[in-house]
PAZAPA-4460 file (N, C-alpha, C; in steps of 0.05 Angstrom, whole numbers, plus 32768, in hexadecimal, padded with zeros to 4 digits):
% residues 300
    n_x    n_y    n_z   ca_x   ca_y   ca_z    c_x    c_y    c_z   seq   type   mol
   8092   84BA   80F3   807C   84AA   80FF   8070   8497   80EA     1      X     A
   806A   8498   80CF   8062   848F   80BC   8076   847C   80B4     2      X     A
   808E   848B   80B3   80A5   8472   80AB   80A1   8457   80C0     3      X     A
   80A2   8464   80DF   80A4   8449   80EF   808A   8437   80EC     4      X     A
   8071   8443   80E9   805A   8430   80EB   805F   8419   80C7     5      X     A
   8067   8425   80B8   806D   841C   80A1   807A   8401   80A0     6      X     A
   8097   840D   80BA   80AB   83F7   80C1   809A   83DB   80C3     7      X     A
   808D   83E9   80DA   8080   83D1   80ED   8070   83BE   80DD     8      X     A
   8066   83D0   80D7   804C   83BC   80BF   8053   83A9   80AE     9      X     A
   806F   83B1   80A6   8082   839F   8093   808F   837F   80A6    10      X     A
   8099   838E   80B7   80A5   8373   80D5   8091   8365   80D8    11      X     A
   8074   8377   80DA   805E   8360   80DD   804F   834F   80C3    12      X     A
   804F   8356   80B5   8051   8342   8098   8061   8339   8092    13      X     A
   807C   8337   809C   8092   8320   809D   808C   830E   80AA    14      X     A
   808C   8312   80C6   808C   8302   80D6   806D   82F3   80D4    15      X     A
   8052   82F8   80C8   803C   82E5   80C4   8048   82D5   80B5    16      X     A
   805E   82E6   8098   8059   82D1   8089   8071   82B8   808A    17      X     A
   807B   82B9   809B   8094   82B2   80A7   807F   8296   80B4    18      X     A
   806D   82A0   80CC   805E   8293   80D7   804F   827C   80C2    19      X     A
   8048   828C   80B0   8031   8278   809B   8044   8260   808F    20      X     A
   805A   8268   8086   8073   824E   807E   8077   823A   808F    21      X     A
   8078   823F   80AC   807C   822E   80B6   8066   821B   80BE    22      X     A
   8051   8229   80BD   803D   8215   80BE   8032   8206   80B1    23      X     A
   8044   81FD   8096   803F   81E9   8081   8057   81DF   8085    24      X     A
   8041   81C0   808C   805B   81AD   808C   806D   819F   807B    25      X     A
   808D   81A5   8080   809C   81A1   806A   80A2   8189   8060    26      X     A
   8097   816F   8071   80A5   8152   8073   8082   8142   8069    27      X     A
   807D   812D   805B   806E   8122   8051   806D   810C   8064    28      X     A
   8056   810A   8078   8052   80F6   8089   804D   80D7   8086    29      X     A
   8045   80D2   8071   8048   80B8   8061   8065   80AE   8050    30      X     A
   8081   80C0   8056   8093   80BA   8047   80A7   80A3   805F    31      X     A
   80B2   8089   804D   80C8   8085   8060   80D6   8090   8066    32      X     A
   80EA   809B   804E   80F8   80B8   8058   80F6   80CD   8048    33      X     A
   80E5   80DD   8063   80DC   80FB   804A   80F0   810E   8042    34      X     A
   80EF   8114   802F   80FA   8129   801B   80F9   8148   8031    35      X     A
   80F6   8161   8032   80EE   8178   8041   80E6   817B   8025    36      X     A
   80CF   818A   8022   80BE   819D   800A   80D4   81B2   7FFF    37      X     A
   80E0   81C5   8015   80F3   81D2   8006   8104   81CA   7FF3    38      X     A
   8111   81A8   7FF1   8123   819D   7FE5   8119   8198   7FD3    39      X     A
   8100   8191   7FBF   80F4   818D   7FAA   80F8   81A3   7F95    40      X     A
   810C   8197   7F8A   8104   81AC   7F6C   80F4   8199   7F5A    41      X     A
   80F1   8183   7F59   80D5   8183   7F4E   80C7   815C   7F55    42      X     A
   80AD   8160   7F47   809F   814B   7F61   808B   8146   7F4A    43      X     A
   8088   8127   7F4D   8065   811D   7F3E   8066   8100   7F41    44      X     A
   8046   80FC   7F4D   803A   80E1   7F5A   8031   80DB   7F49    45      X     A
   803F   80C6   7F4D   803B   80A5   7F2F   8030   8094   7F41    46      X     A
   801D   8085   7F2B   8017   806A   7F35   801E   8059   7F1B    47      X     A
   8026   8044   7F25   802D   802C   7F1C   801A   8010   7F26    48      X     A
   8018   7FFE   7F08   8009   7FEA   7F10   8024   7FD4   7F0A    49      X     A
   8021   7FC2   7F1D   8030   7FB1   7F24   802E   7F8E   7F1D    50      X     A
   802F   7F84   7F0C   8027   7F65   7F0C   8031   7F59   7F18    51      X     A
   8035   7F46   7F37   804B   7F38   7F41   8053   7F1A   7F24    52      X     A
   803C   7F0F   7F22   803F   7EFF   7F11   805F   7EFE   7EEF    53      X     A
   8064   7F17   7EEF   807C   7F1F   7EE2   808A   7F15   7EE9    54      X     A
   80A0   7F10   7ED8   80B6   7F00   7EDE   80CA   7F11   7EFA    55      X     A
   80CD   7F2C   7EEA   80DD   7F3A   7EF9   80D5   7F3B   7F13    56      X     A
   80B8   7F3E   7F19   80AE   7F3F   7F37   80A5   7F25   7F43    57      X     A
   80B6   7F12   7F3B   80AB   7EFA   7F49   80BB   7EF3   7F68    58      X     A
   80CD   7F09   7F6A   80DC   7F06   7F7D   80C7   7F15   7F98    59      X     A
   80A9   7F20   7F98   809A   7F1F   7FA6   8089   7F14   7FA7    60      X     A
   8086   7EF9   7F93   8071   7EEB   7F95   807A   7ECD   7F95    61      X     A
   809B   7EC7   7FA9   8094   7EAD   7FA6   8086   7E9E   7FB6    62      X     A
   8086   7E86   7FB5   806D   7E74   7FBB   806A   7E73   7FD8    63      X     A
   8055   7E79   7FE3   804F   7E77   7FFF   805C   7E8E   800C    64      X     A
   8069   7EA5   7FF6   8072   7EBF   8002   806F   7ED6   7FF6    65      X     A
   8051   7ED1   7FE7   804B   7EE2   7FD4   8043   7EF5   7FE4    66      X     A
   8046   7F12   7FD6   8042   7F32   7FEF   8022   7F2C   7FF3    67      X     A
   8016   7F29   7FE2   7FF9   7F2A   7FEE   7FEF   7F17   8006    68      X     A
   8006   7F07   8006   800B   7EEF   801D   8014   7EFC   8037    69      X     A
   8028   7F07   8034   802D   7F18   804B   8023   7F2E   8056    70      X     A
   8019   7F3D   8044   8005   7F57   804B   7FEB   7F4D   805A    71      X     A
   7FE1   7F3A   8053   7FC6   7F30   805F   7FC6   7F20   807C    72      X     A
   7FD7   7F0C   8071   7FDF   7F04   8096   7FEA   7F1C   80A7    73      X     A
   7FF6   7F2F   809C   7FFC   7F45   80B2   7FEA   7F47   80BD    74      X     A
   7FD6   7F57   80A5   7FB6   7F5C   80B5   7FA3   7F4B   80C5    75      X     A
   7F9F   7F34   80C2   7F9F   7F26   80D8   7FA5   7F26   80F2    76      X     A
   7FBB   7F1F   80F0   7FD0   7F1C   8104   7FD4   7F35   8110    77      X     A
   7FCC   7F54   8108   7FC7   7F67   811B   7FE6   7F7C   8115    78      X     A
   7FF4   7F76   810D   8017   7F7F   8104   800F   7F93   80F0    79      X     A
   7FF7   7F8D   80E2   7FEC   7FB1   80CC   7FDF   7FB8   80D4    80      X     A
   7FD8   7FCE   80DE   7FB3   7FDC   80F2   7FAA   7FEA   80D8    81      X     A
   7FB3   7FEA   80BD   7FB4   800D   80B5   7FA8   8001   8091    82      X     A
   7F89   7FFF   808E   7F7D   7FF6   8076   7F72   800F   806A    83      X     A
   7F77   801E   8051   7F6B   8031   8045   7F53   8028   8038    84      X     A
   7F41   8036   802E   7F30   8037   8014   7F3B   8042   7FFA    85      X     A
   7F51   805B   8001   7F5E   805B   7FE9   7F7D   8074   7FEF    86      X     A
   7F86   8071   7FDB   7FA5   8076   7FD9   7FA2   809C   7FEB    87      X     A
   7F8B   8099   7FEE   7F97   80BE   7FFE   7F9A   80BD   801B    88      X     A
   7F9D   809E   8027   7F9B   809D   8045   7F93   80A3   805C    89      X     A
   7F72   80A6   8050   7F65   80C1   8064   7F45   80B1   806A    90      X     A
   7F41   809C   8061   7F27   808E   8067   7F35   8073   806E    91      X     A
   7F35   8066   807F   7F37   8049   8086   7F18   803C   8085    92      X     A
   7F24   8029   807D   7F16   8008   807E   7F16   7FFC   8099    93      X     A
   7F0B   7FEB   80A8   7F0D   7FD1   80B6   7F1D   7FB6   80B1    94      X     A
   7F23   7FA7   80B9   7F32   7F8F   80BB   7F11   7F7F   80A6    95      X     A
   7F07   7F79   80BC   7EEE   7F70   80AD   7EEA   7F74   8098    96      X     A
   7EE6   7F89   8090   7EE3   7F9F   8074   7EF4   7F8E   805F    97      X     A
   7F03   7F8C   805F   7F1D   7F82   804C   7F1D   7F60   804C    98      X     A
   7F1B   7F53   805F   7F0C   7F3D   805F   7EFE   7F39   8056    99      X     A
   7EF0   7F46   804E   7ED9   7F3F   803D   7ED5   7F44   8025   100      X     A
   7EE8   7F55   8021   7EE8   7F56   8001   7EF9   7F36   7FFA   101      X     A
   7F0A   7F2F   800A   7F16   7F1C   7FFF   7F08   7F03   7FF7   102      X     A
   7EF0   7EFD   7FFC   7ED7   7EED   7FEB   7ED5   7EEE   7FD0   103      X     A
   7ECE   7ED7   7FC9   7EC7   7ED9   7FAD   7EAC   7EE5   7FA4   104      X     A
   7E96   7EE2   7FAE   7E7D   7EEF   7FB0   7E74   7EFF   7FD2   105      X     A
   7E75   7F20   7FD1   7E79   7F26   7FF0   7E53   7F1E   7FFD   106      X     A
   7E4A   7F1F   7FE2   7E2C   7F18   7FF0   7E2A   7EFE   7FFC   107      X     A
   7E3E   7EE1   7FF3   7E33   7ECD   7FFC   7E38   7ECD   800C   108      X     A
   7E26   7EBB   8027   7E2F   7EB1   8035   7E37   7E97   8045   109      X     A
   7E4E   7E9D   8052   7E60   7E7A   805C   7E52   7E79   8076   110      X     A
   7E65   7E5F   8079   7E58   7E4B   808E   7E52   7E5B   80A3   111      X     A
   7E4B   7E5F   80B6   7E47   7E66   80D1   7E48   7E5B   80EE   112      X     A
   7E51   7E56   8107   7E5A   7E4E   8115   7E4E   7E55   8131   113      X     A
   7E4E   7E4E   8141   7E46   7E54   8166   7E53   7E6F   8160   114      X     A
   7E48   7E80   817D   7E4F   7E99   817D   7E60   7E9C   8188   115      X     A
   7E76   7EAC   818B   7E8E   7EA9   81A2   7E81   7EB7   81BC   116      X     A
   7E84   7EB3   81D1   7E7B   7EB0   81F2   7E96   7EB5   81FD   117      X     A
   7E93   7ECC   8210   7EA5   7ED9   8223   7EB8   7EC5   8235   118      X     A
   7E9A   7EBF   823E   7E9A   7EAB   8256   7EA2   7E8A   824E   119      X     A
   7EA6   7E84   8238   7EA7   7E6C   822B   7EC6   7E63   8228   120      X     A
   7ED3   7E4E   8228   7EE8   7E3E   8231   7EEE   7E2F   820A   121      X     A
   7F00   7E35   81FD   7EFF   7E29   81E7   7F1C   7E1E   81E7   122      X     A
   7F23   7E07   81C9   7F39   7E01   81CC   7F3B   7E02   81B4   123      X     A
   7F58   7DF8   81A8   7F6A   7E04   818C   7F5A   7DEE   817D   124      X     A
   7F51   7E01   8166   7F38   7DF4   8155   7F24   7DF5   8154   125      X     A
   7F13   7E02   8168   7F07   7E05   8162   7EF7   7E1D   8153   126      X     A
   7EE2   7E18   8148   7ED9   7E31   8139   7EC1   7E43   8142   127      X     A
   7EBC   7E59   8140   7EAC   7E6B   814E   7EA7   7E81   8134   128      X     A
   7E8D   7E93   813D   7E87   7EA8   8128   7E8B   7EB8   8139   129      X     A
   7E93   7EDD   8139   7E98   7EEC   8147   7E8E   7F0C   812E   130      X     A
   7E81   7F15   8132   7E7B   7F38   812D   7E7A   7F28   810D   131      X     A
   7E6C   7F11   80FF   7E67   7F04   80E4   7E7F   7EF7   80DC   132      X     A
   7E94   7EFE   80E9   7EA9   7EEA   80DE   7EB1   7ED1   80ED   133      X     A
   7EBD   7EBF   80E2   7EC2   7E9A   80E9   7EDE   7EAA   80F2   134      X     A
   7EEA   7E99   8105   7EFE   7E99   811A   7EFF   7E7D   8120   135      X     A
   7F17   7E74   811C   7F24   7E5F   812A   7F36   7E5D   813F   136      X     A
   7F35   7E52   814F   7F44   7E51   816E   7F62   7E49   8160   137      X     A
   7F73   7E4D   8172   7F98   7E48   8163   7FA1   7E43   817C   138      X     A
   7F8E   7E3D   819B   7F9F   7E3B   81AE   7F90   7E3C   81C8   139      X     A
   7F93   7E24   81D4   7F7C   7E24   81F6   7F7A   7E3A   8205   140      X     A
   7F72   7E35   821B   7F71   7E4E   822B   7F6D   7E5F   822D   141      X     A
   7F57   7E71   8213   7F54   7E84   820B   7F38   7E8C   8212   142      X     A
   7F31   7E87   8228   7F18   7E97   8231   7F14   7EB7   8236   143      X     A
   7F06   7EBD   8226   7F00   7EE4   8229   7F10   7EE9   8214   144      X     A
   7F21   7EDF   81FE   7F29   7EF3   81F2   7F23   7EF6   81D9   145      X     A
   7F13   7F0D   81D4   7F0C   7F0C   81B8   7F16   7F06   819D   146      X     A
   7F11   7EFB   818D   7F14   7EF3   8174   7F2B   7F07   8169   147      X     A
   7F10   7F1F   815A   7F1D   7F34   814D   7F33   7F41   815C   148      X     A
   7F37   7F41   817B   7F59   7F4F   8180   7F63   7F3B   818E   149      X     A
   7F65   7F1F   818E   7F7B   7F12   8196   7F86   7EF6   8185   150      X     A
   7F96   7F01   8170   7FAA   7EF6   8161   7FB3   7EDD   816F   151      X     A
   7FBC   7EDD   8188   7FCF   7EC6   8194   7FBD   7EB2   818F   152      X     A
   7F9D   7EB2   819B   7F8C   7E9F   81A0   7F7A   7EA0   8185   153      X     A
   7F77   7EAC   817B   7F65   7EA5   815F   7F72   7EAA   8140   154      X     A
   7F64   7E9C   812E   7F6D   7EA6   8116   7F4E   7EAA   8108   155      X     A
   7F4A   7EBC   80EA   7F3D   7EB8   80DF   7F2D   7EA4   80D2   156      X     A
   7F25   7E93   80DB   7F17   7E7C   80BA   7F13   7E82   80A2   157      X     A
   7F22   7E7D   808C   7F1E   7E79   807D   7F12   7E6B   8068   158      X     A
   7F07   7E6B   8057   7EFB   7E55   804A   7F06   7E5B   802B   159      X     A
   7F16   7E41   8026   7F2E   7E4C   800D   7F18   7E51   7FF5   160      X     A
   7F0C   7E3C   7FF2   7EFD   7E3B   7FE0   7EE5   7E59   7FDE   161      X     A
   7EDF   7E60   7FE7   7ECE   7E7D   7FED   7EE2   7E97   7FE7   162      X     A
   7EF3   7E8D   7FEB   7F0A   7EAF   7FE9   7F1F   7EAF   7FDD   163      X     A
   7F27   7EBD   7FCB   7F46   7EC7   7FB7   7F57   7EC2   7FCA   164      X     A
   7F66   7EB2   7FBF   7F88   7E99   7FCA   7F93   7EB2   7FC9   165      X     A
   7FAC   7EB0   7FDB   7FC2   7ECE   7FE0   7FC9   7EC2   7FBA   166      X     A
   7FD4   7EB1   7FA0   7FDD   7EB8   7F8E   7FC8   7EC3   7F79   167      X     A
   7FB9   7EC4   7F84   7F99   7ECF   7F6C   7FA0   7EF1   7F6F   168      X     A
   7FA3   7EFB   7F8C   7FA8   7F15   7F8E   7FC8   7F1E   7F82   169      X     A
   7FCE   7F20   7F67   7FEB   7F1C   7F5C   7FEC   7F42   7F56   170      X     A
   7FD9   7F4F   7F56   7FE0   7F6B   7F46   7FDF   7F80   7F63   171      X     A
   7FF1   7F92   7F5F   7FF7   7FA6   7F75   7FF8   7FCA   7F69   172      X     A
   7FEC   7FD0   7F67   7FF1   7FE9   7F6A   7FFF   7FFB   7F79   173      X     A
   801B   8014   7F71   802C   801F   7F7F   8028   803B   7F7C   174      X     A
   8022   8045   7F8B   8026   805F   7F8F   803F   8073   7F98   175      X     A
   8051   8084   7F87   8065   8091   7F94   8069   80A5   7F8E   176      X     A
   807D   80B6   7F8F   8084   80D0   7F8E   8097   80D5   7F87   177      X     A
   809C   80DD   7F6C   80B1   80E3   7F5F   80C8   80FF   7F67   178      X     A
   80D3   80FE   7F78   80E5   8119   7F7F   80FF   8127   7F76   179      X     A
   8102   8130   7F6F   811E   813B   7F70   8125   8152   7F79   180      X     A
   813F   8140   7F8E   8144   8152   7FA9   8163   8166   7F92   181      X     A
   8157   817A   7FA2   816D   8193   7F94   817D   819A   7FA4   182      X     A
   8182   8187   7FC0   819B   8192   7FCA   81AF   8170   7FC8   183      X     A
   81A4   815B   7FC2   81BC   8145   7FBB   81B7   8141   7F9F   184      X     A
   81AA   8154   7F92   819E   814D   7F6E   819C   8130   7F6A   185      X     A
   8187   812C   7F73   8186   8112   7F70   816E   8106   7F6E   186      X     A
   815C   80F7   7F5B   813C   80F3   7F59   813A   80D3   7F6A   187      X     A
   8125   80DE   7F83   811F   80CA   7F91   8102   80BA   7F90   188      X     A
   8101   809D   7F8D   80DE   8099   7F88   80DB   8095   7FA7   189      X     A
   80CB   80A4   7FBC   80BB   80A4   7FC9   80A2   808A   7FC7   190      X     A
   809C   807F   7FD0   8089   8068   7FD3   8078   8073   7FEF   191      X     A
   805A   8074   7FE8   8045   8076   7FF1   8036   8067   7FFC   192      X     A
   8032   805F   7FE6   8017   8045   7FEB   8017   8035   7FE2   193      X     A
   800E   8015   7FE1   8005   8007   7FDB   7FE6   7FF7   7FD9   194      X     A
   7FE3   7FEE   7FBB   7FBF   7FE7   7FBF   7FC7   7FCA   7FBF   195      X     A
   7FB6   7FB3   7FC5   7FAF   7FA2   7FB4   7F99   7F97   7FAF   196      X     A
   7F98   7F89   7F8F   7F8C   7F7D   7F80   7F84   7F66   7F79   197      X     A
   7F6E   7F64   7F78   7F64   7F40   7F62   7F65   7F4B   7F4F   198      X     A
   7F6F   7F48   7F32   7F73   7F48   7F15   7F5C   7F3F   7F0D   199      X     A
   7F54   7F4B   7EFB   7F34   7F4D   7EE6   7F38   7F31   7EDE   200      X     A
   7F51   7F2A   7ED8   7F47   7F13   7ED1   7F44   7EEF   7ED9   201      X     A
   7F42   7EF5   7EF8   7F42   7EED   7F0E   7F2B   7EF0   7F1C   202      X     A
   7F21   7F04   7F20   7F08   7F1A   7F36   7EEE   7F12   7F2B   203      X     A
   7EE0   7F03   7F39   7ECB   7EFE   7F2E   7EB2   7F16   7F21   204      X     A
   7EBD   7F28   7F2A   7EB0   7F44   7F1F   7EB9   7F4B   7F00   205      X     A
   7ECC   7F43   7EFE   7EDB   7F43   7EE2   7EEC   7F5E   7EDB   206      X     A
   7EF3   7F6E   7EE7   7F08   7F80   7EF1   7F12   7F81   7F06   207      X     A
   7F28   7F8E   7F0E   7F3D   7F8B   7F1C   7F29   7F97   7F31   208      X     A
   7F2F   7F84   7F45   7F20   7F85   7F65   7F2B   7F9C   7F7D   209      X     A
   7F2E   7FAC   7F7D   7F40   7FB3   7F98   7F34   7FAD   7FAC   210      X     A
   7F4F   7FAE   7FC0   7F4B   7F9B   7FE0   7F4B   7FAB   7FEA   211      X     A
   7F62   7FBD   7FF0   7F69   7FD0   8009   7F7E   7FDA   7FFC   212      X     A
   7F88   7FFB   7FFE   7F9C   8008   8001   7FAF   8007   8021   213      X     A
   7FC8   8006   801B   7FDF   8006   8030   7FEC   801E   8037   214      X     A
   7FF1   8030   8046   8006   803C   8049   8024   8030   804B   215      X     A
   8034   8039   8037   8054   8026   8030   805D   8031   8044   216      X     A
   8065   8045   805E   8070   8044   8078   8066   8036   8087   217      X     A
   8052   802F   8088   8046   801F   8099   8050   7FFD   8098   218      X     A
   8051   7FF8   807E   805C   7FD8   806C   8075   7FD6   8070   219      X     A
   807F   7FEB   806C   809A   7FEC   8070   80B2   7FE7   8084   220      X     A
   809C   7FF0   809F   80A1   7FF2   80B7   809C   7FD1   80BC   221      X     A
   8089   7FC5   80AD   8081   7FA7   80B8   8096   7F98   80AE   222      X     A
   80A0   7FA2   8094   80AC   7F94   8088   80C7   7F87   8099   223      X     A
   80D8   7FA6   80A5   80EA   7FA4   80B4   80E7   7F93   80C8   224      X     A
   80C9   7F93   80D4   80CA   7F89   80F3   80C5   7F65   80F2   225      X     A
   80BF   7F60   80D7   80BF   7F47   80C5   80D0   7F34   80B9   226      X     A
   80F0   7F3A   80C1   80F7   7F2A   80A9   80F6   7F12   80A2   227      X     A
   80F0   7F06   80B8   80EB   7EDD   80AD   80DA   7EDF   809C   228      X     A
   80C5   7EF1   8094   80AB   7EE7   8082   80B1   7EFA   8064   229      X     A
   80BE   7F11   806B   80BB   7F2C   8057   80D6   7F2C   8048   230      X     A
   80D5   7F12   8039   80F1   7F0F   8027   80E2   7F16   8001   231      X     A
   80F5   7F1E   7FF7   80F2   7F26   7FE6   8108   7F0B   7FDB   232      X     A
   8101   7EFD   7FC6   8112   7EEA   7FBB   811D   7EE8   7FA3   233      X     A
   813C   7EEC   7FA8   8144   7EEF   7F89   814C   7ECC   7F84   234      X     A
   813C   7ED4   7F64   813F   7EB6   7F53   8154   7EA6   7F49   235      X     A
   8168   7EB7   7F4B   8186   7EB3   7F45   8197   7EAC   7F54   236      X     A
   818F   7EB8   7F60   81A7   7EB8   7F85   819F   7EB6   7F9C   237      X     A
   8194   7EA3   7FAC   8187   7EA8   7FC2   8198   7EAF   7FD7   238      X     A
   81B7   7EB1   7FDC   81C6   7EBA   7FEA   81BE   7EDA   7FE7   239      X     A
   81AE   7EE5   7FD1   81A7   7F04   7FD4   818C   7F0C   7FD5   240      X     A
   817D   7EFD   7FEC   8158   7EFC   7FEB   8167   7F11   7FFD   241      X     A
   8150   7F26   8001   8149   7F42   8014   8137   7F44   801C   242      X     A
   8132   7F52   802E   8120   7F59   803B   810C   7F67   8028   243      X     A
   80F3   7F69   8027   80E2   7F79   800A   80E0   7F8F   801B   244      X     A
   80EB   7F9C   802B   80F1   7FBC   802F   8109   7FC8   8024   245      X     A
   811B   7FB7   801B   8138   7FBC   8013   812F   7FBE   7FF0   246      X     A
   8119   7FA0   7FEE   8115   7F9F   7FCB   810C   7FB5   7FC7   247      X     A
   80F5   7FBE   7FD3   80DD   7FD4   7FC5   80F7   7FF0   7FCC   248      X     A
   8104   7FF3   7FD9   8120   8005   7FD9   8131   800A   7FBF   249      X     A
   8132   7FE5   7FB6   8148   7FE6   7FAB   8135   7FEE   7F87   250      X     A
   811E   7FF6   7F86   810C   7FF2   7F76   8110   7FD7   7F62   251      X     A
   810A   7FBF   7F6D   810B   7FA7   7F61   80F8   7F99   7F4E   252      X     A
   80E2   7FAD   7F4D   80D0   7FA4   7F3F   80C9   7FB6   7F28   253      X     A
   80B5   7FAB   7F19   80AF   7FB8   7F00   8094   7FBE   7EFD   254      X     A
   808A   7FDB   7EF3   806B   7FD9   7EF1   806C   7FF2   7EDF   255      X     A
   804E   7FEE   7ED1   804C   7FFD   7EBE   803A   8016   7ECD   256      X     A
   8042   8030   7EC1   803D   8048   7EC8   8016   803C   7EC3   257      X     A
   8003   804E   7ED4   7FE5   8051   7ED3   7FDE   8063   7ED5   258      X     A
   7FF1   807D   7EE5   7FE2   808D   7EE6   7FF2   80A9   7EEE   259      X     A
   7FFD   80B6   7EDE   8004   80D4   7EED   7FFB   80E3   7EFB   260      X     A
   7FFB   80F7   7F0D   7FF0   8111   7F1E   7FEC   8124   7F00   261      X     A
   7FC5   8120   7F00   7FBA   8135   7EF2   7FA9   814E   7EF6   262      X     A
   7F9F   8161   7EF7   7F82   816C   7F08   7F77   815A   7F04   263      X     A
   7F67   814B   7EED   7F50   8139   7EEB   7F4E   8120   7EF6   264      X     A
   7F6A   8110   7F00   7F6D   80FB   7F10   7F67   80E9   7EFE   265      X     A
   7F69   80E9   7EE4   7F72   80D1   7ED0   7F81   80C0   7ECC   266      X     A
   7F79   80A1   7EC9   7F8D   8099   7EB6   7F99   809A   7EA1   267      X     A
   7FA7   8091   7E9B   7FBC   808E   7E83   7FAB   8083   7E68   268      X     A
   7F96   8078   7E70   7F86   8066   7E62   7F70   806E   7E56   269      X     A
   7F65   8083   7E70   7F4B   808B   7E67   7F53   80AF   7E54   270      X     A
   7F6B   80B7   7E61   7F7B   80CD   7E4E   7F78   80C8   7E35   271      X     A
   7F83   80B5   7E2A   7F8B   80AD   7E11   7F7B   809B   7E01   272      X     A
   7F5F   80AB   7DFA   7F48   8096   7DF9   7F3E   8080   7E03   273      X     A
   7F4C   8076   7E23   7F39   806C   7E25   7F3A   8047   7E20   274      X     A
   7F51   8043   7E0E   7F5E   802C   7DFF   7F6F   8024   7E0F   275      X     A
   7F6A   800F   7E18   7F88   7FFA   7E2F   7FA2   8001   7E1E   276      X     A
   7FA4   7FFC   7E05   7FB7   7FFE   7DE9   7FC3   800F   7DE9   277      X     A
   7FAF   8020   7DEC   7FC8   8043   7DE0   7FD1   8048   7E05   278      X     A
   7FBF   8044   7E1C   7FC4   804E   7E30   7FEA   8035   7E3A   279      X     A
   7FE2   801C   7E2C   8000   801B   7E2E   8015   802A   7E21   280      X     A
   800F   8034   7E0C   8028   8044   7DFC   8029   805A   7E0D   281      X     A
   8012   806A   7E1A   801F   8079   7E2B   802B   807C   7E42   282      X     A
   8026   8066   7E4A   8033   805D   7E67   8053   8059   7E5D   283      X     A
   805E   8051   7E49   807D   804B   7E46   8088   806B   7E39   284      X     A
   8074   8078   7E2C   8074   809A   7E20   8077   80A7   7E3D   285      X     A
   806B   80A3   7E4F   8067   80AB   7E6C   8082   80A9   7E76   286      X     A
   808E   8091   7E78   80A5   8081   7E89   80BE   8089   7E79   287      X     A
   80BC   8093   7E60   80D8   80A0   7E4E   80D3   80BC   7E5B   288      X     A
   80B9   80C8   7E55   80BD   80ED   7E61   80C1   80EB   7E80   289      X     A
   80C5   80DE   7E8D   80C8   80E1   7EA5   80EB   80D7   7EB1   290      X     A
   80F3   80C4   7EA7   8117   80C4   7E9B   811F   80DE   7E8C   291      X     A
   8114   80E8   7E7A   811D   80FC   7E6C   8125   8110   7E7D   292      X     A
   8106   8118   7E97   8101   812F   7EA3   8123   812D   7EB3   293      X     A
   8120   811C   7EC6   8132   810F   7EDD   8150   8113   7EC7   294      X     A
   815E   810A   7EAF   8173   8111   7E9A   817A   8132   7EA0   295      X     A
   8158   8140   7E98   8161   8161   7E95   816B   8167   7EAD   296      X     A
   815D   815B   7ECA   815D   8167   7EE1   817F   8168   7EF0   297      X     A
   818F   815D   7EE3   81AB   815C   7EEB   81B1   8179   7EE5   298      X     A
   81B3   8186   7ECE   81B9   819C   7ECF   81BE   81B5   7EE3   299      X     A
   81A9   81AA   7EF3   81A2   81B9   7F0B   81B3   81B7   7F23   300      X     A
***
């Protein structure tokens, strides 16, 4: 009798804990293509700061097709819904919101305009204020449709002079995930997120500005559904421009390590006293132990 209740008790602490495994999910919902958790023999989220202005990365910043060029008209244009406050993807921003950082001063304020009216009959050109923002008409016949959700008939107003040019926004921040899968032994960078930046020495604040964090499935997805605009351009060969879903694939760019997965959630910078100087030596000290790690991990 003791033996069987014994049994049982054992079948039933299997089977909870059988239960409890499965209810952690094995696939990373922000990955383009996720890894399964079981396949990780080992894993660490880097961030990388990115200059497009580099030689090497100018193949996302050429002229009139710079990424901060394309990421922004997405949002406009309604093709990105998906603006963070920051790289953990769990607080969104507004359209507005992000607009407005893109000002040079967010306190001043611009011109102002008639109000947009339901009931009102407008034609391409003209200008209207809507929920504080300027809206320009792009097309007749557009009675009743609001500003902020109809792309076909409106665009934002801009006022160049008031707001950071898509080449002023040149620095990007990358977020990824360093993996190595132990059933093709093979170390995969995972891409997360994306921020971008006005550079300190650009930003009228005088440090690096952030705009908005991206989810990279989400960009990615645009990228694909994009290709007349989402070329990545090589300087050498334009018979081999790609799509910048294929570049950021093919890891085409260059950026210096900022920040490893710590408890304290440090940089590299403020680690290492604190010094831009030494926090570069360890960002390339960083970028050798992490080739090294990925060298040992073949063994496996």
């Amino acid at each position: 009798m003791l033996v069987g209740v014994l049994a049982l008790l054992m079948v039933g602490q299997k089977v909870q804990a059988q239960a409890n495994v499965a209810e952690v999910p094995q696939y990373n919902p922000n990955s383009v293509s996720a890894i399964p958790k079981y396949e990780h023999l080992y894993k660490v989220r880097v961030w990388k700061r990115v200059d497009l202005k580099e030689k090497q990365n100018q193949g996302y910043f050429a002229k009139n097709r710079e990424l901060s060029k394309i990421i922004i008209e997405g949002i406009i244009s309604g093709e990105i819904n998906h603006i963070y406050e920051n790289d953990s993807l769990t607080t969104e921003i507004t359209k507005d919101e992000f607009l407005a950082k893109l000002r040079l001063y967010e306190e001043a304020e611009g011109d102002t305009y008639d109000e947009w009216y339901d009931d009102e009959l407008y034609y391409e050109g003209d200008p209207v204020t809507y929920n504080g923002l300027n809206y320009e008409a792009t097309a007749d016949d557009n009675e009743g449709y609001p500003p902020d959700t109809s792309p076909e008939y409106w665009q934002v107003l801009v006022e160049e002079q008031d707001t950071y040019t898509y080449p002023e926004i040149s620095l990007v921040e990358i977020m990824e995930d360093l993996i190595f899968d132990k059933r093709r032994s093979r170390l995969y960078h995972d891409l997360q997120t994306i921020k971008l930046y006005v550079p300190g020495t650009v930003a009228v604040e005088g440090f690096n500005k952030d705009l908005g964090v991206f989810s990279y499935k989400e960009l990615e997805d645009y990228f694909r559904r994009r290709p007349d605009i989402c070329i990545w351009y090589n300087q050498y060969n334009s018979a081999e421009n790609k799509n910048l879903a294929d570049a950021f694939l093919l890891r085409t760019y260059h950026g210096n390590i900022h920040k490893v997965e710590n408890p304290e959630d440090l940089s590299l910078t403020a680690i290492y006293n604190e010094s831009r100087k030494a926090g570069l030596f360890a960002a390339e000290w960083m970028e050798m132990q992490i080739m090294e790690k990925e060298h040992n991990l073949w063994s496996y």
